[in-house]
C-alpha positions in Angstrom: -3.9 -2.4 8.3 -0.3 -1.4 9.5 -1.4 -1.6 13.1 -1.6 -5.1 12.5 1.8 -6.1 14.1 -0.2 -5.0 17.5 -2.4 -8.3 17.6 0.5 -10.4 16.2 2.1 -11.8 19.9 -1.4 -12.0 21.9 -3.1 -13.9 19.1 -0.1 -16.4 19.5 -0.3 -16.1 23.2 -3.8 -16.7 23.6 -4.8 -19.0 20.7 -1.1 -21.2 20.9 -1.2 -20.3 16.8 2.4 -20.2 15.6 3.7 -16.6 14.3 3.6 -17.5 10.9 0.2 -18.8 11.0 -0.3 -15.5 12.3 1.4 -13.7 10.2 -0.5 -15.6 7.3 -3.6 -13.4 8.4 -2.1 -10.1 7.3 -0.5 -11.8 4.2 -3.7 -12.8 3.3 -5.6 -9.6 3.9 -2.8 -7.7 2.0 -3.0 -10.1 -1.2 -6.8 -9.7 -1.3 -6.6 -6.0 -1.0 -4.6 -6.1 -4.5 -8.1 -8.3 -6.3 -10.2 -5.2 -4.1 -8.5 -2.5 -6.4 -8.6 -3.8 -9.6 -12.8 -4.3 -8.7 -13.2 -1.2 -6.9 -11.5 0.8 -9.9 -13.3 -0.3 -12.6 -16.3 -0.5 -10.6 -15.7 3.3 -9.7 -15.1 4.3 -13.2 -18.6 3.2 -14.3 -20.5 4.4 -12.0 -18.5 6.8 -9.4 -16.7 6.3 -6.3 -19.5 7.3 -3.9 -21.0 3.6 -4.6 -17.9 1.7 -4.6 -16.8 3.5 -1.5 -20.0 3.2 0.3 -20.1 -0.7 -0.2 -16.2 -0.9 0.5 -17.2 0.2 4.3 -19.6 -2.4 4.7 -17.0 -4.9 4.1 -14.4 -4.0 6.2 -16.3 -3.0 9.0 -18.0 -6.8 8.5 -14.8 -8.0 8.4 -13.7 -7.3 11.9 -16.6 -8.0 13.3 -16.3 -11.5 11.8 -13.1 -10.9 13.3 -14.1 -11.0 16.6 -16.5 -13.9 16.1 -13.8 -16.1 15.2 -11.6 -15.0 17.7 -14.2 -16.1 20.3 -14.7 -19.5 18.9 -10.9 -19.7 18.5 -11.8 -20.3 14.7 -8.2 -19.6 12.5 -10.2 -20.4 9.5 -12.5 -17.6 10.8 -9.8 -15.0 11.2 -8.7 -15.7 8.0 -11.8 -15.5 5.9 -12.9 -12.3 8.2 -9.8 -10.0 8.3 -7.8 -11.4 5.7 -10.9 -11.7 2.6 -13.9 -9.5 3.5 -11.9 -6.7 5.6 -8.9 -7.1 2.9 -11.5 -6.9 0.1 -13.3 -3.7 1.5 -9.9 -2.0 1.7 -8.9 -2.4 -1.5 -12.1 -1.0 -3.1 -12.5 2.2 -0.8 -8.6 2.9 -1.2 -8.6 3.2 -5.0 -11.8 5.5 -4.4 -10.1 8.8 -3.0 -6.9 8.1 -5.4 -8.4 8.3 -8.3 -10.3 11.1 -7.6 -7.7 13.3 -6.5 -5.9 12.8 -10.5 -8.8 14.2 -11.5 -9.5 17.3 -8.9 -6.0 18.9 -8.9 -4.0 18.3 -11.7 -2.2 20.9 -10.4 -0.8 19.5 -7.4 -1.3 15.7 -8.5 1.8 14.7 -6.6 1.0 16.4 -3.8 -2.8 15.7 -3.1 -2.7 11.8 -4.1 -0.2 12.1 -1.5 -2.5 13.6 1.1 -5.2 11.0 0.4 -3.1 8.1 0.8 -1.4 10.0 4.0 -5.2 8.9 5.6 -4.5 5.0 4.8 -1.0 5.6 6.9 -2.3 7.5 9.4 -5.2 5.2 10.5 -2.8 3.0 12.2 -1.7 5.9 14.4 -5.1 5.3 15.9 -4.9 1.7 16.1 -1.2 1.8 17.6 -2.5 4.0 20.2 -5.8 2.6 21.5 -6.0 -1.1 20.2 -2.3 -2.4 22.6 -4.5 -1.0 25.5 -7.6 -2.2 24.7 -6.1 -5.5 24.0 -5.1 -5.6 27.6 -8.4 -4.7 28.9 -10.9 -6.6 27.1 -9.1 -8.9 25.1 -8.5 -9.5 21.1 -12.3 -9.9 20.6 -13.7 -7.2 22.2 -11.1 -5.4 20.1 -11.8 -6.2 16.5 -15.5 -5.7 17.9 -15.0 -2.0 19.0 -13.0 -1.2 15.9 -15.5 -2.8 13.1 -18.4 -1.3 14.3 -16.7 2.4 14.4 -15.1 1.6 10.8 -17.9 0.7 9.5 -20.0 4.0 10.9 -17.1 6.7 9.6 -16.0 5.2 5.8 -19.8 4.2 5.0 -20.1 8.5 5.9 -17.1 9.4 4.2 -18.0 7.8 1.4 -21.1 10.4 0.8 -18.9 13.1 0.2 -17.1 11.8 -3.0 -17.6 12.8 -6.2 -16.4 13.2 -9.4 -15.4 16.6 -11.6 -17.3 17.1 -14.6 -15.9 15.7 -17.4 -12.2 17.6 -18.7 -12.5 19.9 -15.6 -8.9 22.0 -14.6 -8.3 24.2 -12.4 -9.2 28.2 -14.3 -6.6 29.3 -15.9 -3.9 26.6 -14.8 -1.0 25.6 -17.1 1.4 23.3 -16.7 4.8 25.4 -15.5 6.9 23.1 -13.8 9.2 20.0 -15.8 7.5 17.8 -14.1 3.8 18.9 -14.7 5.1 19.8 -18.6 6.9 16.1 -18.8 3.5 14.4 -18.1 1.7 13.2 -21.1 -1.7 14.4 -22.3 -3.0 10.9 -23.5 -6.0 9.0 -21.9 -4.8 5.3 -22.2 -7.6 2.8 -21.5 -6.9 -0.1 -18.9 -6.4 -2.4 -21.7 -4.1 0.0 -23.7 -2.0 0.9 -20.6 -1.5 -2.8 -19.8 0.0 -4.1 -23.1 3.0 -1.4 -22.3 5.8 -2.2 -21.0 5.9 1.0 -18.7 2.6 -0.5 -17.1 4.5 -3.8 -16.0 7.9 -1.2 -14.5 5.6 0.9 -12.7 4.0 -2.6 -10.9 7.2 -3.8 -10.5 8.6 -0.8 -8.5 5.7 -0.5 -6.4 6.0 -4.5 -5.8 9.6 -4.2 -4.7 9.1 -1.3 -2.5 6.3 -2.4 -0.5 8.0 -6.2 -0.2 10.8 -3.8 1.6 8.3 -2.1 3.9 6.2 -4.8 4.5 8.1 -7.0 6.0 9.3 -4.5 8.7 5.6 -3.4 9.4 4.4 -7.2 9.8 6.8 -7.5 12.5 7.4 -4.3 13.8 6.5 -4.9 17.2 7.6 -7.9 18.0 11.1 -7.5 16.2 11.2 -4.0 18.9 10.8 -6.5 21.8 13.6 -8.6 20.4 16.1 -6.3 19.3 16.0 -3.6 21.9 14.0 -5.7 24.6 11.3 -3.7 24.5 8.0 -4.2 26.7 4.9 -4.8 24.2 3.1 -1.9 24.8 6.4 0.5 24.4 6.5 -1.7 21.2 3.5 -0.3 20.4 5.2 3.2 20.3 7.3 1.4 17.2 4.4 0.7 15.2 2.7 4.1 15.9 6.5 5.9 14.9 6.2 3.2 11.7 2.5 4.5 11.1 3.0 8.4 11.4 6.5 8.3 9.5 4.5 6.2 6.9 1.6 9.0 6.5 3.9 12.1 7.0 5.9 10.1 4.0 3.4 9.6 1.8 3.0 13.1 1.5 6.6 14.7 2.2 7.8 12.4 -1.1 5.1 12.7 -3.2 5.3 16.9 -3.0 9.1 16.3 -3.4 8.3 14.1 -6.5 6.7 17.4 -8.5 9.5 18.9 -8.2 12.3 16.5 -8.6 10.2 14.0 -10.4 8.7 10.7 -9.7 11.2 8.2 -11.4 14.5 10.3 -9.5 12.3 9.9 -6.4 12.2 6.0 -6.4 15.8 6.0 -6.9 16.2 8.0 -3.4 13.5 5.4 -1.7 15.8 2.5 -3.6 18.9 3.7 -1.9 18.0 4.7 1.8 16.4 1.9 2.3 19.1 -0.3 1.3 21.2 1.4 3.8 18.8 1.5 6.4 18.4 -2.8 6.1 22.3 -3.2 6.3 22.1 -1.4 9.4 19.1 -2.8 10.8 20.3 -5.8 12.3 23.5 -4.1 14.0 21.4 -1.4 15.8 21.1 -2.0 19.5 19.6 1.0 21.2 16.1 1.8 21.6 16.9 5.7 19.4 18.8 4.1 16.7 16.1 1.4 16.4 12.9 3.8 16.5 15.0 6.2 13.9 15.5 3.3 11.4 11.9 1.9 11.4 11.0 6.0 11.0 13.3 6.2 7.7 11.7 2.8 6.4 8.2 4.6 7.5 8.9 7.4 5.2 10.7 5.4 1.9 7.5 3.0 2.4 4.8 5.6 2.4 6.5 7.5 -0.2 6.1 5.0 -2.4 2.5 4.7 -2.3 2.4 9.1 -2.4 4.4 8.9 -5.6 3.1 6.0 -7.9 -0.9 7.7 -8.7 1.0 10.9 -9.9 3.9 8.3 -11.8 0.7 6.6 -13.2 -1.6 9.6 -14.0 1.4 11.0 -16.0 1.6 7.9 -17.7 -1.3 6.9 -18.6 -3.8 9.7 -18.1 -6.4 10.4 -15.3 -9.7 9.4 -17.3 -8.9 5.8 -16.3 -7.2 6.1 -13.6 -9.5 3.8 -11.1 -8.8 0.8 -12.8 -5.3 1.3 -14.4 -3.9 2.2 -11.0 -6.5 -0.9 -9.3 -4.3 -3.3 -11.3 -0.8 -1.0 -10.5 -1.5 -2.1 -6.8 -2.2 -5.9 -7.7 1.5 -5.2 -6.7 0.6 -4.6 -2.8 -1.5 -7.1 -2.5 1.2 -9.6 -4.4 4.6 -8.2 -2.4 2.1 -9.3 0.6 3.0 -12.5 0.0 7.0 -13.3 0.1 8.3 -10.8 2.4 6.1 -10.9 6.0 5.8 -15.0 5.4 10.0 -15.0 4.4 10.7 -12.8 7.6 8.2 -15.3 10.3 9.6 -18.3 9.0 13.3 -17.1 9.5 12.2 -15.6 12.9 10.9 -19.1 13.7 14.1 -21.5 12.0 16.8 -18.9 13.5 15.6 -17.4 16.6 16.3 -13.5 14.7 15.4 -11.3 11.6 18.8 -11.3 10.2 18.9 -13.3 6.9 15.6 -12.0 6.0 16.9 -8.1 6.7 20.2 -9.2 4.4 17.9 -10.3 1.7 15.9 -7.0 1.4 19.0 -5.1 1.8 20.2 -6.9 -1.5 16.6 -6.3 -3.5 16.5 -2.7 -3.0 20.2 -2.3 -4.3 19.3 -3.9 -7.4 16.4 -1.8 -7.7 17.9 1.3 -8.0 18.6 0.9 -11.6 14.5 0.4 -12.5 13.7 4.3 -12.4 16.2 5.2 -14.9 14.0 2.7 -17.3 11.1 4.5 -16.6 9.9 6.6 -19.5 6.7 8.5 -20.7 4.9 5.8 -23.2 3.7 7.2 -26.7 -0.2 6.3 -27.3 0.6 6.8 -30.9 3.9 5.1 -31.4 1.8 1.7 -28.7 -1.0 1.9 -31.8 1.4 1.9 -34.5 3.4 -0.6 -33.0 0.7 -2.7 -32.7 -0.6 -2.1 -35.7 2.8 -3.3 -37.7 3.1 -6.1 -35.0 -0.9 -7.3 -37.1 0.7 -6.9 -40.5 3.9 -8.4 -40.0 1.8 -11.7 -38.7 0.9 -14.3 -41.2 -2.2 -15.0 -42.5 -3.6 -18.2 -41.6 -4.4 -21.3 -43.3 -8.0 -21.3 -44.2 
């Protein structure tokens, strides 16, 4: 998915579509992704994530091959309903698959090894950055989605036969929890409905929204916004988007290992504030170094967003659940898909650069800095008794 940018300026050269129509595709894909892990997380707690996984493969892969059928007959409408809702659909149910599961293998390291399964989402568009600008060239957009379904389809339907699920209250022999941050997380097992009447649910989905709308909108347009601001050729932009895609794996992982340490809320906070000083320098950078080195920092806050928030739900809310509390935590991804890649194309197309748009962000995440400090542990008990007082302080009604 975040070797996307790649296809963004031959689609427009070769299909005359304007960038935001473009651009619309990945929005699309992105916002469908969000439905994909609320049903692949419940679906996964039911029956276990080997299924769910399984069929999320056979969608994605079927979604680039659609793809490329629609880029042939020059079909937008086909683009749309084969990238953006079957491939955006499949990646939303095999993501939530391997996070979950790592909440409930390692306890121990829950920071660390949610990060190093979502490190694989990131680093999948190292691949794509490096073959797919080349392959482009060669045989064309088609041929492209083409090659790429039918090998994505082949290795995540495998994959998927290796997941499964601990028994049932598994830990790791003779593992306590030492650290604050390990001792700080709670022991109760909220339900989905339980998790989502607290108000600590709707932070948590409001943090993650706010830092992928940030990273987003830089990843949409990554390459192209290289060519313009440094004058880079597209296929040495393509070097942006694979700098973009390892920073974002390396980050997933560096931050969320950080995060059991220092803790997940003082973590956001750190993401908050580099990349609001990254964004106000953004637009003033004019060398090809400065440029790659901001996009890497943004790389890193934006993947270490996505390592830290399983752990900052887990602790939360429990791992028993986790599938389809933290499906409906990354609703937010698929929602932030929305504003900030369509905000950033349509002031790339009214004013020629990225600079309101970059201004805007910049703003966003300096108001966001003050969300971690609201971000505490709920109490299962105190939810239940609230709601419990909350029924007999209502009225009884007229019969």
């Amino acid at each position: 998915m975040y070797g996307w940018s790649v296809f963004v300026n031959p689609l427009i050269a070769q299909e005359h579509w304007t960038r935001t129509q473009v651009t619309l595709t990945f929005t699309l894909a992105l916002a469908v992704l969000g439905v994909g892990t609320i049903i692949g997380g419940l679906w996964q707690d039911r029956v276990g994530p080997r299924i769910v996984a399984t069929v999320a493969g056979l969608l994605y892969g079927a979604g680039y091959l659609v793809s490329a059928w629609a880029t042939n007959e020059h079909s937008r409408i086909g683009l749309y309903l084969g990238y953006g809702v079957i491939s955006g659909l499949g990646m939303g149910m095999g993501y939530i698959c391997p996070v979950a599961l790592m909440t409930k293998w390692f306890p121990d390291r829950r920071g660390l090894m949610t990060g190093v399964a979502v490190m694989g989402y990131g680093a999948g568009a190292v691949i794509m950055s490096l073959i797919a600008p080349k392959e482009i060239i060669s045989s064309g957009v088609a041929q492209t989605f083409l090659t790429f379904g039918i090998a994505y389809l082949i290795l995540v339907v495998l994959a998927a036969q290796a997941y499964a699920n601990p028994p049932q209250g598994w830990r790791p022999t003779g593992w306590e929890p030492r650290t604050a941050v390990a001792r700080a997380a709670g022991t109760d097992q909220f339900s989905v409905a339980e998790a989502l009447q607290t108000r600590q649910f709707w932070l948590l989905w409001l943090m993650l929204f706010l830092n992928v709308s940030a990273g987003i909108m830089i990843i949409s347009q990554a390459s192209p916004m290289g060519q313009q601001l440094v004058g880079l050729t597209a296929v040495k932009a393509a070097n942006i988007v694979l700098t973009l895609s390892i920073c974002n794996a390396l980050g997933r992982v560096f931050w969320a290992w950080v995060s059991d340490y220092l803790g997940r809320a003082r973590v956001y906070m750190l993401l908050y504030a580099i990349q609001a000083a990254v964004f106000f320098l953004l637009p003033r950078l004019d060398s090809v170094a400065l440029f790659t080195g901001a996009v890497a920092m943004i790389g890193l806050c934006y993947g270490g967003g996505f390592g830290t928030m399983p752990s900052f739900t887990a602790d939360f809310f429990g791992a028993r659940n986790m599938g389809g509390i933290y499906g409906w935590i990354l609703l937010a991804w698929g929602a932030a898909a929305i504003p900030s890649p369509l905000l950033i194309a349509r002031v790339r197309e009214t004013t020629g650069n990225y600079t309101q748009a970059i201004q805007i962000i910049t703003v966003v995440m300096l108001v966001s800095i003050v969300l971690p400090l609201l971000a505490k542990r709920p109490d299962k008990g105190v939810q239940r008794g609230e709601i419990r007082s909350a029924a007999r302080r209502e009225p009884a009604p007229n019969v």
